[in-house]
N, C-alpha and C positions, 0 to 999 in steps of 0.2 A: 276333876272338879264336878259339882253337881248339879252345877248351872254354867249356862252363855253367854258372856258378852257380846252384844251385838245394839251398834249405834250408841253407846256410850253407857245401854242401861242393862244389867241383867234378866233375862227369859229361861223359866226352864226347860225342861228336857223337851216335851212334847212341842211347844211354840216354836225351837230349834228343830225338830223335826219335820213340821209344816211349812216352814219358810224356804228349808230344802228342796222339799216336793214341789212348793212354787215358781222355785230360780228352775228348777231344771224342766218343766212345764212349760211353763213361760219365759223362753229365753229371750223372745224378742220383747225391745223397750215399749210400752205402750205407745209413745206419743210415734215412734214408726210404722208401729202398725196402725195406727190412723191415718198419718202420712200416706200410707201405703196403699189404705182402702179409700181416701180421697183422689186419687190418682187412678183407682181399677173403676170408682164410679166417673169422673169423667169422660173415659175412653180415648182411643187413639188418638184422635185429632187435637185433643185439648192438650198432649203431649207434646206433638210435633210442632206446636205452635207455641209450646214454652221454651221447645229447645231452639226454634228458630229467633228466640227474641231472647237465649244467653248467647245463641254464636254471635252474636252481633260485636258483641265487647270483645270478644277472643280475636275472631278475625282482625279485628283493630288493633290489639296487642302484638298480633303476629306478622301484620304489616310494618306496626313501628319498629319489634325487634329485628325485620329482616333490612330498614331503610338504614338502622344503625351500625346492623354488621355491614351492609355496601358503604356504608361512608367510611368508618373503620379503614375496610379493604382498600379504597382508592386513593384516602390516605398514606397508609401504608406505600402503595405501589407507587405515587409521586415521590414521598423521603427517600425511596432504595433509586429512584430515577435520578433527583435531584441529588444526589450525594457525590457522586463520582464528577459531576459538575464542580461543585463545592470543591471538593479535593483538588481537581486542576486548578481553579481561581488561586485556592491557596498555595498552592506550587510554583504557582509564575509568579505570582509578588513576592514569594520569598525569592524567589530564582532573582528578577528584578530588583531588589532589595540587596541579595549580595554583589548582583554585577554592580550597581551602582558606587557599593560603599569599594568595591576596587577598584573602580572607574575614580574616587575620591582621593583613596590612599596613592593611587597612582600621581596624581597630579600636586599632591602635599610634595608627595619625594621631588618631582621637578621642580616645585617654587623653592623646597628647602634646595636643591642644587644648584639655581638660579642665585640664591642669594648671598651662597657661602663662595660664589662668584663672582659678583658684586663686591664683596668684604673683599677677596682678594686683591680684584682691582683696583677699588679705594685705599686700600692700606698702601699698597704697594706706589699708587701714585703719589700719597702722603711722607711716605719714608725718605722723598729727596731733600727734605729742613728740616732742619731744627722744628720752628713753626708747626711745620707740617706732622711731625712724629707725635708732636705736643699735644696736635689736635684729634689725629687718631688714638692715641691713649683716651682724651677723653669720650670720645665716642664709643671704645669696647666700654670705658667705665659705665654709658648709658646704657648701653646695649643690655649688660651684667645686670643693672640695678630693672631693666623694662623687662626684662627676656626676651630679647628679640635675639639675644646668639645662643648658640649649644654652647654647654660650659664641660669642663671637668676637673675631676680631683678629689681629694678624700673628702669623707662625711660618715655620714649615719643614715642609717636603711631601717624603717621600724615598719613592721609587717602588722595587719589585722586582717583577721579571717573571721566567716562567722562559724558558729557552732557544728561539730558532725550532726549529720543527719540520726533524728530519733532520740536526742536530748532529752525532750521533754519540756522545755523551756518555751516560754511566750517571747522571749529579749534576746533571742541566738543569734540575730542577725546584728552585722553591725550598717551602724544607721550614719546618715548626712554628718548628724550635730558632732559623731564621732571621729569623724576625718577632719573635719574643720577645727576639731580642739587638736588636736593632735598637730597639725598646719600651723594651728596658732601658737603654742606654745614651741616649736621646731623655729619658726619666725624669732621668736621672744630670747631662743637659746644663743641665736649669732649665727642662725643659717643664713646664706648667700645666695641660695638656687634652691627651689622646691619643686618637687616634681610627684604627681601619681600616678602610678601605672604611664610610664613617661607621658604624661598630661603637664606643660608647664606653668606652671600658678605665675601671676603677675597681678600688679595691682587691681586689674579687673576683672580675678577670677570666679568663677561662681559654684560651690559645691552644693548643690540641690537631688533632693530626692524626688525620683518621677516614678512613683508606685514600687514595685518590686528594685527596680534598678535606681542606681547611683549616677548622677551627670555632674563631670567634671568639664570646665570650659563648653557644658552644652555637648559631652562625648559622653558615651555609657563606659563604664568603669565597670570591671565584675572583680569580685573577691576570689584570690587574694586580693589585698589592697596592699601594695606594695610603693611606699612613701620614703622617696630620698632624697637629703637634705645634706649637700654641698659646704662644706666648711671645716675648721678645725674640728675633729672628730672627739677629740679629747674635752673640749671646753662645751658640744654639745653635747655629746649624752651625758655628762656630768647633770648642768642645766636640767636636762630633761629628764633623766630618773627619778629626782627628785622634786618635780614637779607634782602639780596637782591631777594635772592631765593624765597623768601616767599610771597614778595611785586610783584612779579611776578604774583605767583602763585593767590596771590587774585582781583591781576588785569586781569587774563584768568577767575577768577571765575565769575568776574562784566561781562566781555566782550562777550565771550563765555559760559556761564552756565555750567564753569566745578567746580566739587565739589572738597573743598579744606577745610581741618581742620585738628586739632591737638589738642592734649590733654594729661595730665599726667598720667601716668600707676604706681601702688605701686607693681605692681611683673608683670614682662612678662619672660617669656623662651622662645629663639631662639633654635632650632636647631641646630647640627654641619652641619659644610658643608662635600661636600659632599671629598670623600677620594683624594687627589692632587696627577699626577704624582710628583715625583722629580726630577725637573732638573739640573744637574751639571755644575758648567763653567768650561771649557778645556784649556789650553793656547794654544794660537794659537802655530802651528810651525814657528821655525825662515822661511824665504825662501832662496831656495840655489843657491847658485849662478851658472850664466848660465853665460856661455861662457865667464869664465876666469873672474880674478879680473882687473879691470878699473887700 
């Protein structure tokens, strides 16, 4: 080409030649070397006294960086201290935790063998009349309909599990509302005895959900959930396949991959539940009349 671009407008040859000889003459920018020559007329002292009034700020940055890495550090060295604490604390409440609940299961087994004791005795001092036989019938009858005795005999066994792990699904798990329908309609079929995960349901039973876990009668239940239902095997799962409950249930199995089956049992034994306060009804009192009769 036969001209320069330079700063957006064309110069020719020579004016490109000059500006040359400028840049490499005068390499440094002007305004530093004014800088430079107001600093060489000052003299030493007007230096040492600019640089003593920028340490001022550093030293103070370099105090705060160093009070942050000590807090940091003794931070630190307190959570590596306090942690092997933590781990014991956790260890003995769990430790205390299991001995407790076999200290519990332990003492279930003796009242359940206390009572299947009692039954003995009573029937058996029953059995010498007529009267008498008459009247222990109708006490296993109550017994049967409260749950206060272990039962057995055929029925139906309907299983729910939640989803394998890694689904994919929000709804894998099976929930409260879903044992209680499933209870409710097993009830509805002509069951006689209901049990989960040997939990014995009775008029007062309560299936509630307490976060992750399932409580049955106030006991944690874990999946499987394994529910069976004492009676003619044939007339319940009839009932119950065809139920609503169920079409439900195999519609969360398609949906969600939760496990859902059932199948005929020729002998299963529930458990009694577990021992009921009694509670009394009271009539209310009349109320008395305040400030005279109207």
């Amino acid at each position: 080409m036969s001209s320069a671009e330079v700063g957006g407008r064309r110069r020719r040859p020579d004016e490109s030649m000059s500006l040359l000889v400028d840049l490499s003459s005068s390499s440094l920018d002007p305004g530093y070397a004014e800088a430079a020559a107001r600093r060489a007329a000052a003299g030493p002292d007007a230096e040492s006294h600019g640089g003593a009034r920028r340490s001022g700020p550093a030293l103070a940055l370099a105090v705060g960086v160093v009070a942050a890495t000590l807090l940091i550090v003794i931070a630190a060295v307190q959570a590596h201290v306090r942690a092997p604490a933590a781990d014991r604390n956790r260890a003995a409440l769990a430790a205390t935790v299991a001995r407790q609940t076999r200290d519990v299961d332990a003492l279930a087994r003796q009242v359940a063998g206390l009572r299947a004791a009692v039954t003995h005795l009573r029937d058996s001092a029953l059995a010498g009349s007529s009267s008498g036989a008459e009247l222990s019938a109708r006490i296993q009858a109550a017994e049967l309909a409260s749950g206060e005795a272990a039962v057995s005999g055929p029925g139906l066994v309907v299983t729910l599990d939640d989803a394998p792990a890694g689904s994919g699904s929000t709804r894998n798990r099976v929930l409260d509302r879903d044992l209680q329908a499933v209870v409710n309609t097993l009830w509805a079929a002509g069951a006689e005895a209901v049990a989960i995960d040997d939990q014995r349901l009775t008029a007062s039973s309560a299936i509630r959900q307490a976060g992750d876990a399932i409580l049955v009668n106030f006991t944690p239940v874990s999946a499987p959930y394994r529910i069976q239902a004492i009676g003619d095997p044939v007339a319940i799962e009839t009932a119950f396949a065809t139920s609503r409950t169920a079409g439900q249930m195999r519609s969360y199995s398609q949906l969600y991959g939760l496990r859902f089956d059932y199948s005929r049992q020729t002998r299963l034994r529930l458990p009694a539940a577990a021992e009921e306060t009694l509670r009394y009804a009271r009539p209310v009192p009349s109320p008395t009349a305040r400030g005279g009769h109207r």
